[in-house]
Structure formats: C-alpha cells, structure tokens
mmCIF file of the C-alpha atoms, coordinates in Angstrom:
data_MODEL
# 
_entry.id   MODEL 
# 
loop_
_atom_site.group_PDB 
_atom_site.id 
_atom_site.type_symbol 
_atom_site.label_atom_id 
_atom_site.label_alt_id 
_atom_site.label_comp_id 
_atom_site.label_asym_id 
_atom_site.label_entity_id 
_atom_site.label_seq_id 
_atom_site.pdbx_PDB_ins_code 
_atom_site.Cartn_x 
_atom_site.Cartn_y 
_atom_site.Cartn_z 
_atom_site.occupancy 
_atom_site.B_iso_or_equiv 
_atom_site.pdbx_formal_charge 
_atom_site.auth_seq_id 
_atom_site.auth_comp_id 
_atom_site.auth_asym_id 
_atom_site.auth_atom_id 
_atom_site.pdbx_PDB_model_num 
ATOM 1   C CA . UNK A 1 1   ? 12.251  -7.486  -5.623  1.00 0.00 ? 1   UNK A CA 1 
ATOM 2   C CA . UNK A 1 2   ? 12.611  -8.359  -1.702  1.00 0.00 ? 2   UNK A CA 1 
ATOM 3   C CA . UNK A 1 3   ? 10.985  -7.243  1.029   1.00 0.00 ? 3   UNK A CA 1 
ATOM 4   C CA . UNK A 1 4   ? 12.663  -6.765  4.520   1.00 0.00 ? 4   UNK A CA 1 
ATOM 5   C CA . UNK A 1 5   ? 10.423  -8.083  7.366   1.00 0.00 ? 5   UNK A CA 1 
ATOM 6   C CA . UNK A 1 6   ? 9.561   -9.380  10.828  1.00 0.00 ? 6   UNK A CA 1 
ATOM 7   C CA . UNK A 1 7   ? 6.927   -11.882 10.887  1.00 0.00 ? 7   UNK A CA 1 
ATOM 8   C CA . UNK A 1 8   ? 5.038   -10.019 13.676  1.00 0.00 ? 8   UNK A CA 1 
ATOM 9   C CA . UNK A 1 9   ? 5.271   -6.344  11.976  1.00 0.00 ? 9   UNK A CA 1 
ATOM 10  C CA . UNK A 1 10  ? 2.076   -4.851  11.170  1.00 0.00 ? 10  UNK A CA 1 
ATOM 11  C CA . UNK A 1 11  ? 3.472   -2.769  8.710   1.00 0.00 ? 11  UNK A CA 1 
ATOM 12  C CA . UNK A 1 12  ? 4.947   -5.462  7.092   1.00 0.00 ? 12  UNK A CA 1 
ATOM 13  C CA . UNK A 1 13  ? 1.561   -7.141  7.150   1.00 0.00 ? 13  UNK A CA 1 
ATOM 14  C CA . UNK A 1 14  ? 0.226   -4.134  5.230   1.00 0.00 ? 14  UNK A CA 1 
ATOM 15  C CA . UNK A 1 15  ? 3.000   -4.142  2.574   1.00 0.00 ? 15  UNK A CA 1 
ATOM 16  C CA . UNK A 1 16  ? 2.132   -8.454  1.768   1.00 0.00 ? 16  UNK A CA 1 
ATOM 17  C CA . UNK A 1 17  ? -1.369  -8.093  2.517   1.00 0.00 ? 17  UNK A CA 1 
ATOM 18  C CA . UNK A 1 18  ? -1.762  -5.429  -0.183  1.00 0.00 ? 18  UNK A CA 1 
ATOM 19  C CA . UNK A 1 19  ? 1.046   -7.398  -2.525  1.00 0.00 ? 19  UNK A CA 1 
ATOM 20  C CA . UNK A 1 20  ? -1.663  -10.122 -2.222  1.00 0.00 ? 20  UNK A CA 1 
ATOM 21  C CA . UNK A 1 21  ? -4.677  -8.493  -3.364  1.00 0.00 ? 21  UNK A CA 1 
ATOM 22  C CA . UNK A 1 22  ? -2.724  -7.009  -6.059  1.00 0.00 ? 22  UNK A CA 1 
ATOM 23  C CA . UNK A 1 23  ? -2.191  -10.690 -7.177  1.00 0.00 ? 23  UNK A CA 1 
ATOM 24  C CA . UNK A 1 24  ? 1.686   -9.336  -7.266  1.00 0.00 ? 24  UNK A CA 1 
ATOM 25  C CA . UNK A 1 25  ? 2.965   -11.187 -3.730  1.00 0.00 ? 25  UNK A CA 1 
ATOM 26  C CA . UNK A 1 26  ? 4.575   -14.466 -5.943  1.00 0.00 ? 26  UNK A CA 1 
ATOM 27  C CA . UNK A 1 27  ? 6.882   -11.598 -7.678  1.00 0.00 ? 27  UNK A CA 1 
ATOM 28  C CA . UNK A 1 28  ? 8.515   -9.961  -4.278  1.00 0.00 ? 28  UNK A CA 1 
ATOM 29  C CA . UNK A 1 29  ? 11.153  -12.065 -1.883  1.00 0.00 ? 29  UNK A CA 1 
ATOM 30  C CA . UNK A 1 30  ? 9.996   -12.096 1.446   1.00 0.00 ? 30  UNK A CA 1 
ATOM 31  C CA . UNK A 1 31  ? 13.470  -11.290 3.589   1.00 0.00 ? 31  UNK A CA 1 
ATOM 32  C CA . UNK A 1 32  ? 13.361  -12.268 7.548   1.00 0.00 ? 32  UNK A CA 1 
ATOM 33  C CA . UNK A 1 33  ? 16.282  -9.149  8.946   1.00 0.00 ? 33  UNK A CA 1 
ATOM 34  C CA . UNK A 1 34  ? 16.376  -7.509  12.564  1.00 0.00 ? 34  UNK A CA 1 
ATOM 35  C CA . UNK A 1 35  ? 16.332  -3.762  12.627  1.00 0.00 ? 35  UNK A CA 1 
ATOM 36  C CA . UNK A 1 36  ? 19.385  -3.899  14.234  1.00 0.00 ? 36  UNK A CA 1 
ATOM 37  C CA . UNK A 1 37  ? 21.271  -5.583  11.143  1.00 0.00 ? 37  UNK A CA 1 
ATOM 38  C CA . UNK A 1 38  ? 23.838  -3.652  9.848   1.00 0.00 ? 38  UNK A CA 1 
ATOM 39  C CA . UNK A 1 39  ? 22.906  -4.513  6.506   1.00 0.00 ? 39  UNK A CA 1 
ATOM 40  C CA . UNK A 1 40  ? 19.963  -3.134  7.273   1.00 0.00 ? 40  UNK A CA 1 
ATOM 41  C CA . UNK A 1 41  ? 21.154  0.081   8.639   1.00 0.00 ? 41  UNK A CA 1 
ATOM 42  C CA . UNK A 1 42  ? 23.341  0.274   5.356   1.00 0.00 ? 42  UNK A CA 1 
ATOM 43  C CA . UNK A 1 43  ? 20.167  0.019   3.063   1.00 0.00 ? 43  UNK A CA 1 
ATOM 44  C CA . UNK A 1 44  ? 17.915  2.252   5.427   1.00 0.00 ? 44  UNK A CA 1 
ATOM 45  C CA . UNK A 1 45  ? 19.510  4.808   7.608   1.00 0.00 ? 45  UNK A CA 1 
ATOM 46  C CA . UNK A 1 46  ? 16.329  4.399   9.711   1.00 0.00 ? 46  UNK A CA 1 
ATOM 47  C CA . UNK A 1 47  ? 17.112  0.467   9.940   1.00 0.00 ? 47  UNK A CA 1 
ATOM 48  C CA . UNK A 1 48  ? 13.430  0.054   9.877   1.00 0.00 ? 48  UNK A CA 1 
ATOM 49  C CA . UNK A 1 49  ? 10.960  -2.531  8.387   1.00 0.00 ? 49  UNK A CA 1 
ATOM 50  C CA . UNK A 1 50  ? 9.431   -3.016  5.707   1.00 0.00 ? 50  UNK A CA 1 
ATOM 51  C CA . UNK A 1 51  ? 12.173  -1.509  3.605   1.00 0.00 ? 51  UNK A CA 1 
ATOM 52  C CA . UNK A 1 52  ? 11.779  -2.732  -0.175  1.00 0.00 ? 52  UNK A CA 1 
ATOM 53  C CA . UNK A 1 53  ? 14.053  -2.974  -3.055  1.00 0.00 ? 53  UNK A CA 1 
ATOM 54  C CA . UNK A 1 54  ? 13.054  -2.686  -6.166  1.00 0.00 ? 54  UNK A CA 1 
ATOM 55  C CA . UNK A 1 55  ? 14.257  -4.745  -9.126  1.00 0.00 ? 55  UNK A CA 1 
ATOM 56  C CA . UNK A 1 56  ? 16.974  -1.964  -10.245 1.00 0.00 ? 56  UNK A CA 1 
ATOM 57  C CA . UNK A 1 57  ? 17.981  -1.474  -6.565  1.00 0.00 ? 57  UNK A CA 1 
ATOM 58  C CA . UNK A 1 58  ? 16.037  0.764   -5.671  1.00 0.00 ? 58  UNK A CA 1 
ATOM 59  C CA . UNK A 1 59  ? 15.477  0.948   -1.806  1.00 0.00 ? 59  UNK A CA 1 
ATOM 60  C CA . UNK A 1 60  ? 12.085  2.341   -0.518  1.00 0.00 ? 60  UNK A CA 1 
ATOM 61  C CA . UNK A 1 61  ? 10.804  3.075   2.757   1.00 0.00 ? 61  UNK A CA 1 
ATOM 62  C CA . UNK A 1 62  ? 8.764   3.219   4.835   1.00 0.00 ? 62  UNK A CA 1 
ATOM 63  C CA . UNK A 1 63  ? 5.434   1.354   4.782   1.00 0.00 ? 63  UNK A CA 1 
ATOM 64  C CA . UNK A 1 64  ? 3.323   4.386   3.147   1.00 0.00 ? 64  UNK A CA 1 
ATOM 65  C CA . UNK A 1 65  ? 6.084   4.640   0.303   1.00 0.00 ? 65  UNK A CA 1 
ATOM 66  C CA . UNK A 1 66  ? 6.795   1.010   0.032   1.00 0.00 ? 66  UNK A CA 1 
ATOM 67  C CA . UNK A 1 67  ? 2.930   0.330   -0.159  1.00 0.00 ? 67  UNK A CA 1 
ATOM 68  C CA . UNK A 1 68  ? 2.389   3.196   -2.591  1.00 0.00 ? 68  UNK A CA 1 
ATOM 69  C CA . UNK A 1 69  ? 4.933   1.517   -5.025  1.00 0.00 ? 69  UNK A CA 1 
ATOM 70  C CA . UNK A 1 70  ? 3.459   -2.183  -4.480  1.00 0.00 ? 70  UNK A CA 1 
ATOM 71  C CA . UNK A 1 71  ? 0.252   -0.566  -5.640  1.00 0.00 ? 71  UNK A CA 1 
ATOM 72  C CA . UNK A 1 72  ? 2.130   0.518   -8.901  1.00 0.00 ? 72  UNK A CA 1 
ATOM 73  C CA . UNK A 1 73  ? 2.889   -3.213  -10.038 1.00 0.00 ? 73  UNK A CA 1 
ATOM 74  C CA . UNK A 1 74  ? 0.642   -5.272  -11.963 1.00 0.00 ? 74  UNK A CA 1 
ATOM 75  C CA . UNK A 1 75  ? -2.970  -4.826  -13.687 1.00 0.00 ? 75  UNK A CA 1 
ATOM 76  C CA . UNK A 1 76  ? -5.145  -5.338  -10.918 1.00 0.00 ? 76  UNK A CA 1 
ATOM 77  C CA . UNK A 1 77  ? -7.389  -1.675  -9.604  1.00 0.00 ? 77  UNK A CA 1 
ATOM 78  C CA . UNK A 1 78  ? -5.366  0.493   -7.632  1.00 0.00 ? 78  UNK A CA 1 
ATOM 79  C CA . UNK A 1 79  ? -6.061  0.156   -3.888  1.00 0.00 ? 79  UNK A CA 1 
ATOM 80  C CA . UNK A 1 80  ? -5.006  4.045   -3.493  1.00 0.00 ? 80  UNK A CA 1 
ATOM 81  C CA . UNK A 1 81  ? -7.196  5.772   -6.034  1.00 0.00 ? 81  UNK A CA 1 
ATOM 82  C CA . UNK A 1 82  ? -5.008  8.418   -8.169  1.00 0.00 ? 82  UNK A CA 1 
ATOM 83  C CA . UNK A 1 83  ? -7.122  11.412  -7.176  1.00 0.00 ? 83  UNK A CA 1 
ATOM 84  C CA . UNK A 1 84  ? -10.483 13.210  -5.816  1.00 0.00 ? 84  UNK A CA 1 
ATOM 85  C CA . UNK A 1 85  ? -12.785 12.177  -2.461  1.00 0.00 ? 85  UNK A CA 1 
ATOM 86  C CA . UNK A 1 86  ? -11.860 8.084   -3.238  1.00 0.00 ? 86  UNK A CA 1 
ATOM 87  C CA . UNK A 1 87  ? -8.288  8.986   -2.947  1.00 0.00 ? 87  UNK A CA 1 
ATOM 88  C CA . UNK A 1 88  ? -8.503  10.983  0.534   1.00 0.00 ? 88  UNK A CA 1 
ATOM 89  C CA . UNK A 1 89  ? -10.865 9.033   1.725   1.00 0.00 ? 89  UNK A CA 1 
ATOM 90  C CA . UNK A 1 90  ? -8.500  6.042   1.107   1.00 0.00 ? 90  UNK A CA 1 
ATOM 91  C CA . UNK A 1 91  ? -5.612  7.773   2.526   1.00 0.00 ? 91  UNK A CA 1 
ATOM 92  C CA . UNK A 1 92  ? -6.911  9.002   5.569   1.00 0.00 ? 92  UNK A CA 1 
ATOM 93  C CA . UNK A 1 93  ? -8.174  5.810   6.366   1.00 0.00 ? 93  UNK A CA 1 
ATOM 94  C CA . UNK A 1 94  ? -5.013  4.245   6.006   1.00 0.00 ? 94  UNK A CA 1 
ATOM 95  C CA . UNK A 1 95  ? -3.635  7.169   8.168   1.00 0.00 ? 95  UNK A CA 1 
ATOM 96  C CA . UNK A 1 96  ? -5.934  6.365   10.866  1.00 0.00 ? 96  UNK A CA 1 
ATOM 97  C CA . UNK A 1 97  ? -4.956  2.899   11.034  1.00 0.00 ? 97  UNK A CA 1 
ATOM 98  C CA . UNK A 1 98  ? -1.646  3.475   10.747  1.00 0.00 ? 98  UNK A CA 1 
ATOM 99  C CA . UNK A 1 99  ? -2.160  5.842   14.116  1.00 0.00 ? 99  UNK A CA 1 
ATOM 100 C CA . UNK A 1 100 ? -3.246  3.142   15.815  1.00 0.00 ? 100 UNK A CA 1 
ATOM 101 C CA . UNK A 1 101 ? -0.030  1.351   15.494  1.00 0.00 ? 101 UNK A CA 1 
ATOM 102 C CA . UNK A 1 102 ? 2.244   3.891   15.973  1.00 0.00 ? 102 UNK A CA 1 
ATOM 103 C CA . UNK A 1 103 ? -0.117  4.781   19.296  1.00 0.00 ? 103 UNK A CA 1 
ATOM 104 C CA . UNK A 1 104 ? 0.462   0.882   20.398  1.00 0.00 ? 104 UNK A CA 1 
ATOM 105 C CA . UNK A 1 105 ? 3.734   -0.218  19.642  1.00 0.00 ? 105 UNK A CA 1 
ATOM 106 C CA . UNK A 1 106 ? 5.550   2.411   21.556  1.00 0.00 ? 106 UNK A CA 1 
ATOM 107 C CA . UNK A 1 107 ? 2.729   1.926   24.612  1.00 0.00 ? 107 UNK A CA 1 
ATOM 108 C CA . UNK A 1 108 ? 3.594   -1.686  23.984  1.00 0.00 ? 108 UNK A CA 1 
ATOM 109 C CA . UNK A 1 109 ? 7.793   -1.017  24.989  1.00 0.00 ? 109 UNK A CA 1 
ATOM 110 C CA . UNK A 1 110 ? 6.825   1.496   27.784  1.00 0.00 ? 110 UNK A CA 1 
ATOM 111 C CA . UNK A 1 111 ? 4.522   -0.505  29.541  1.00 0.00 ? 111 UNK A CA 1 
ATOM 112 C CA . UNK A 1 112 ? 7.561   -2.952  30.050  1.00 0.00 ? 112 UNK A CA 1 
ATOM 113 C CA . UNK A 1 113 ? 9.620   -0.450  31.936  1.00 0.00 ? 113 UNK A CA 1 
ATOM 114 C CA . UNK A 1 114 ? 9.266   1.030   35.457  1.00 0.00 ? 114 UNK A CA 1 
ATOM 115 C CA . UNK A 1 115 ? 5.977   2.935   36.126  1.00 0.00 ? 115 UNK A CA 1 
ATOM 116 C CA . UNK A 1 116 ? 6.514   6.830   37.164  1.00 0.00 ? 116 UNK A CA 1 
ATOM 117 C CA . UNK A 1 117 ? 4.144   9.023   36.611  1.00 0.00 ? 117 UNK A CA 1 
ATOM 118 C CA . UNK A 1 118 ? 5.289   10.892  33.527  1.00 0.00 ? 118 UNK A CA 1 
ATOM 119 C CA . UNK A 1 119 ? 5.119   7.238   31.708  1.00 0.00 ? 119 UNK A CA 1 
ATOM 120 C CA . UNK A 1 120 ? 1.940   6.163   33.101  1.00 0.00 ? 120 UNK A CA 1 
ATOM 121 C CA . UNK A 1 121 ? 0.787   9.613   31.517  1.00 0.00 ? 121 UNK A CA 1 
ATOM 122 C CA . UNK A 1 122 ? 2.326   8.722   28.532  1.00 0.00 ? 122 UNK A CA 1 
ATOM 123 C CA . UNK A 1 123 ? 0.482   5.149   28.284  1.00 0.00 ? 123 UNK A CA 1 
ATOM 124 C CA . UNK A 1 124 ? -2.642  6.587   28.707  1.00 0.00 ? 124 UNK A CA 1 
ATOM 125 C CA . UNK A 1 125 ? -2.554  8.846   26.046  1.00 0.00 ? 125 UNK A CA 1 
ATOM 126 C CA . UNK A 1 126 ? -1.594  6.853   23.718  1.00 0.00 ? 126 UNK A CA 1 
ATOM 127 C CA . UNK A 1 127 ? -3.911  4.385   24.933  1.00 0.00 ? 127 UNK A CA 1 
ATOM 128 C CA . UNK A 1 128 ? -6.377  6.973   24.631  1.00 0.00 ? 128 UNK A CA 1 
ATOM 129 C CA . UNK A 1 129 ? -5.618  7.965   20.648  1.00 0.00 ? 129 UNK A CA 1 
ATOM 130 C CA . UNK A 1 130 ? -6.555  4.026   19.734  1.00 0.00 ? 130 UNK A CA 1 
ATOM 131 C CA . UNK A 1 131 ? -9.664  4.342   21.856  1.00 0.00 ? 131 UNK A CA 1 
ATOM 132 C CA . UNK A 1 132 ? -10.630 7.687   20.066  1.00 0.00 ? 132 UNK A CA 1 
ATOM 133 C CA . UNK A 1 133 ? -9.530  5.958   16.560  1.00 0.00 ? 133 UNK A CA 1 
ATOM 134 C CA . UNK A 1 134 ? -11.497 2.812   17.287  1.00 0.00 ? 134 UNK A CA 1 
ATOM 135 C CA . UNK A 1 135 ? -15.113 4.895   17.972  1.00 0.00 ? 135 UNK A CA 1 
ATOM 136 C CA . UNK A 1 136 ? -13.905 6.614   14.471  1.00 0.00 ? 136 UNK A CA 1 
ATOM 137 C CA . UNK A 1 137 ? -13.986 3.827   12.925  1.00 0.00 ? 137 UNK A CA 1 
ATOM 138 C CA . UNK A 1 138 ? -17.173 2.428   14.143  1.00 0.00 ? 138 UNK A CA 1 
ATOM 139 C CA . UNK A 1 139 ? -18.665 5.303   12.300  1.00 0.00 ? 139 UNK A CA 1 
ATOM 140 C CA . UNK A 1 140 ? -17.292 4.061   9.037   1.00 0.00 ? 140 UNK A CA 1 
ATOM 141 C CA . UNK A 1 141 ? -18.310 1.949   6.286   1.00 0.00 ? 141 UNK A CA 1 
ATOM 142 C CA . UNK A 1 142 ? -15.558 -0.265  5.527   1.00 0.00 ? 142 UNK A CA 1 
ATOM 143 C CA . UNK A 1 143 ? -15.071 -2.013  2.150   1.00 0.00 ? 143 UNK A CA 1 
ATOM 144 C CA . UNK A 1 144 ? -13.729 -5.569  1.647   1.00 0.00 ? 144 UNK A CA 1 
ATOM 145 C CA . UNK A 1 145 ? -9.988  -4.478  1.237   1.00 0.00 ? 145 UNK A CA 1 
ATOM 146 C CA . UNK A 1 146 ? -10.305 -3.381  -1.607  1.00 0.00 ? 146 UNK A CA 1 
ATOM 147 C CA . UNK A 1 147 ? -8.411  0.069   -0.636  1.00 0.00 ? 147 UNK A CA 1 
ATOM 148 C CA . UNK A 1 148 ? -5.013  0.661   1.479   1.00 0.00 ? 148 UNK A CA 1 
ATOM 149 C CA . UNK A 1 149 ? -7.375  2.512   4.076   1.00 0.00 ? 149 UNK A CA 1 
ATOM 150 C CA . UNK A 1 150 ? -9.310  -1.198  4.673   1.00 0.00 ? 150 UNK A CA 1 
ATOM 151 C CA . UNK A 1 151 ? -6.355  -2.971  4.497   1.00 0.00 ? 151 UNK A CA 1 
ATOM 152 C CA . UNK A 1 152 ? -4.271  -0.826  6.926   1.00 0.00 ? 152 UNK A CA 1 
ATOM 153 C CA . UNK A 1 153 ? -7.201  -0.693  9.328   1.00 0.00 ? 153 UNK A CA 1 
ATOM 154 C CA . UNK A 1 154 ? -7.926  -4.540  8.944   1.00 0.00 ? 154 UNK A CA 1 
ATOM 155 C CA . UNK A 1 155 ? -3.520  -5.054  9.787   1.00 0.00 ? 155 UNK A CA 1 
ATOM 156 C CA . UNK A 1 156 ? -4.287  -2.144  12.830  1.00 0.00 ? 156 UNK A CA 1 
ATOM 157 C CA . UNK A 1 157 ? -7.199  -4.536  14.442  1.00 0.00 ? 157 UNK A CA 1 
ATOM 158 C CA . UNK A 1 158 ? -5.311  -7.616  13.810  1.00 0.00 ? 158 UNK A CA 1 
ATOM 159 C CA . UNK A 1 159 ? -2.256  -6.710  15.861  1.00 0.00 ? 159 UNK A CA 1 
ATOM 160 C CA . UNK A 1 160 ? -4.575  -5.392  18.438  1.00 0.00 ? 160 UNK A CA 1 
ATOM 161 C CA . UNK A 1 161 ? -5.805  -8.848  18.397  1.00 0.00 ? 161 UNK A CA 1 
ATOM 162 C CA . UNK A 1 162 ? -2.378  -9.900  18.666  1.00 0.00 ? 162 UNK A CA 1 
ATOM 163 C CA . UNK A 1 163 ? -0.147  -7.590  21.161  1.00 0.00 ? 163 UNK A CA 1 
ATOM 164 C CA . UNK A 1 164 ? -3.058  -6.936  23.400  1.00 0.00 ? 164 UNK A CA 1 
ATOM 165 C CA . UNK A 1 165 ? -5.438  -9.891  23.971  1.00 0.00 ? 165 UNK A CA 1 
ATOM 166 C CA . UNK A 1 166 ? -6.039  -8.404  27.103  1.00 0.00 ? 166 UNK A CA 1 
ATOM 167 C CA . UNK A 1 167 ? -7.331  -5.327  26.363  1.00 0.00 ? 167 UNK A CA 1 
ATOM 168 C CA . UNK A 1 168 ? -10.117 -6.526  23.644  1.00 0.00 ? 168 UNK A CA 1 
ATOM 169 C CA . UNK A 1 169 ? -11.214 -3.718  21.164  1.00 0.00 ? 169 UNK A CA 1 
ATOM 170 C CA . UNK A 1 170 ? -15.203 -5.320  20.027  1.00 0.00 ? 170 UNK A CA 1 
ATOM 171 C CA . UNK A 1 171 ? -17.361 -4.189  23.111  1.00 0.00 ? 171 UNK A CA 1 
ATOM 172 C CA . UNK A 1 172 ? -18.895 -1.177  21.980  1.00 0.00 ? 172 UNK A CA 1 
ATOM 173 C CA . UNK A 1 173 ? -17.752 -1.550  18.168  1.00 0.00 ? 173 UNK A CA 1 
ATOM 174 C CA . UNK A 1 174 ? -20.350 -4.022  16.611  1.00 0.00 ? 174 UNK A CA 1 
ATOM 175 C CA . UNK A 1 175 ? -20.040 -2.970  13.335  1.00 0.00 ? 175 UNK A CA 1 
ATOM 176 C CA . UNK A 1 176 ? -16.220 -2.525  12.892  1.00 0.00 ? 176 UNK A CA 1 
ATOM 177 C CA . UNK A 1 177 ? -15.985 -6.231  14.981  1.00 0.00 ? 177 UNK A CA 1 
ATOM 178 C CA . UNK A 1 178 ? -18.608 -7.397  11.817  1.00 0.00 ? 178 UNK A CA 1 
ATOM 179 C CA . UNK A 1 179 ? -16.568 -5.829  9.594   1.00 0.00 ? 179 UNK A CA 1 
ATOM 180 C CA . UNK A 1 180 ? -13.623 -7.313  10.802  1.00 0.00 ? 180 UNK A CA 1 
ATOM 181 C CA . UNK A 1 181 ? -14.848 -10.710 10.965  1.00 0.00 ? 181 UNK A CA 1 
ATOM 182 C CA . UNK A 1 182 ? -15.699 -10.977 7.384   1.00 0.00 ? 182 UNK A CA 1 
ATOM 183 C CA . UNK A 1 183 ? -12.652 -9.089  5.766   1.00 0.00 ? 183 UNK A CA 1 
ATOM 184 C CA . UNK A 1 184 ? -10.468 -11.367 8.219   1.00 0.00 ? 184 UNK A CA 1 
ATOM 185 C CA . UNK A 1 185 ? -11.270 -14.281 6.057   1.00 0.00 ? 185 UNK A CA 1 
ATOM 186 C CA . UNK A 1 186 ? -9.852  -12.582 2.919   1.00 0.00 ? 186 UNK A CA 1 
ATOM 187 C CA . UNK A 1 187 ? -6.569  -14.189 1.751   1.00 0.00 ? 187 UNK A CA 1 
ATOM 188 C CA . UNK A 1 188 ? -4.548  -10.692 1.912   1.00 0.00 ? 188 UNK A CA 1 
ATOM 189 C CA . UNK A 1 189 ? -5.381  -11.331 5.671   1.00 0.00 ? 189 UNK A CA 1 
ATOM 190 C CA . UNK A 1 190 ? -5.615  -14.653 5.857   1.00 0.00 ? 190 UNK A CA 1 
ATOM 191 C CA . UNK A 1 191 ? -2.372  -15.216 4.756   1.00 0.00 ? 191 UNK A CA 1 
ATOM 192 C CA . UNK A 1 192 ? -0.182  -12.808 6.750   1.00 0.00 ? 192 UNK A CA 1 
ATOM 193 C CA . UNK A 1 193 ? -1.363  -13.893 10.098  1.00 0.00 ? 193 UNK A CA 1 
ATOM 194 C CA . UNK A 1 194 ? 0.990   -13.264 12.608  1.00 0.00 ? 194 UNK A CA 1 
ATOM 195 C CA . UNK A 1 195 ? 2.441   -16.048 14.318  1.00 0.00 ? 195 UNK A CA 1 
ATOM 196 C CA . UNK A 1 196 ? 0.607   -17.476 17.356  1.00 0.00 ? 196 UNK A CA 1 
# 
C-alpha cells in the first residue's frame, strides 16, 4: 500500500498519525510527490494529497476516505465507531478540525498576495471560522486519540503551531492547550511532526 504525501501536510499527518495508532503504519509506503506531478494528476484528477493506493490498486482520496479505509486494516478498535452518538460525535469532531485547516491553508496563500479589501475580508473570515472552532473546542472533552475526531483536532492544533507561530491559539483555551500538551506526546503525534 503507499501513501502520497508532503511532509508538512496536515492531512497527511492525519492519514500516518491514525495508521500509527492502528499499529498498521509499518504495512503502508510512505511516497514524497508534489501535487503538481503528473503522475499524480493521473492517479487523482484532483492531484491532491494524501491519495492512497490500496494493495489491488485501488486509489482513494481524499483524507476523510483515505482515513476511513486505514481504519479498516488491522485488529486494533476502530477510531471511527460504526454507528450511534460515538460515531457522530467522532465525526463531527474530525469535521471541525478538519475546518480549521481548510479555514488556514487557503488564509495561509492569500495572505501572501497583495492586500485589497475584498481579500483582507476574505482573511478575516476565515481567520474568524478557526477562532469560532477553537472556543468550540475548549468546550470539549477530548480523549487521548483514541478517535479520528482527537486525532484530526490534535493534526489541526499542530499545524497551527506550525504555519502560524505568530498568531498563538492557547490564551484563552486552557483546557484544549492541556489537552494538547499531553496527547502531543503520543507516538501517532509524536512521530509525524512536521519538519522544523
């Protein structure tokens, strides 16, 4: 099995951080591949990462269906629970962090480009989604990773940590920075660290 990947992709992150704590990460090929390969574009007509093939061939994407099929392999519990409260609970979670990085890494690009108003406008609202996200989550109890909401919230906070050491996310969230501080130290996260 390989997975397609950019050190620095959160989403990525999420896929190996959950292969991890499924004990399943030894059995999937890490592969390093620009989105703007074409032999990415001629697996994935989004030419986006992570895009995973399976042992038959298979080709999966994106990050939600990619994770949902890591969570298939091996014997260890499901981190998305098959069904009932655990299962949307899990999910929206996951959705939540997941909003957070599609609310940054466009803000991210745009904040690179000349300021007019209509893109300041833009930056702010999507600045103002992770905000809105982050007090969310404060609000939460968190487990220790043990479902793809945890670990696609812990990947969400990391990249904050990462992209925007400027703008820093623990005033005003003492329980989620608590929460992150322990689950941090995990190997599914302490072994897909970014690079510095």
């Amino acid at each position: 099995m390989k997975l397609t990947m950019s050190p620095a992709s959160p989403y990525v992150r999420k896929a190996r951080a959950l292969a991890i704590k499924r004990g399943v990460a030894d059995r999937i090929e890490m592969w390093t591949i620009a989105t703007s390969s074409p032999e990415l574009a001629a697996l994935n007509p989004l030419s986006k990462i992570p895009t995973f093939i399976t042992d038959d061939g298979q080709v999966l994407y994106d990050s939600p269906v990619v994770c949902e099929y890591i969570d298939s392999l091996g014997d260890a519990p499901p981190c998305i629970p098959a069904s009932g409260p655990a299962r949307w609970r899990a999910l929206t979670l996951a959705a939540l962090g997941d909003g957070i990085l599609d609310a940054t890494q466009p803000r991210r690009r745009e904040i690179a480009l000349p300021q007019d108003d209509g893109r300041k406008e833009y930056i702010a609202g999507q600045q103002a989604k992770v905000t809105r996200a982050l007090d969310a989550l404060e609000k939460e109890t968190l487990g220790d990773l043990e479902t793809i909401g945890d670990i696609t919230v812990a990947c969400a906070l990391g990249y904050l940590d990462f992209r925007y050491p400027n703008e820093p996310w623990r005033p005003g969230h003492p329980k989620l920075t608590a929460w992150y501080e322990r689950v941090v130290k995990l190997p599914p996260m302490a072994q897909t660290m970014p690079p510095a």
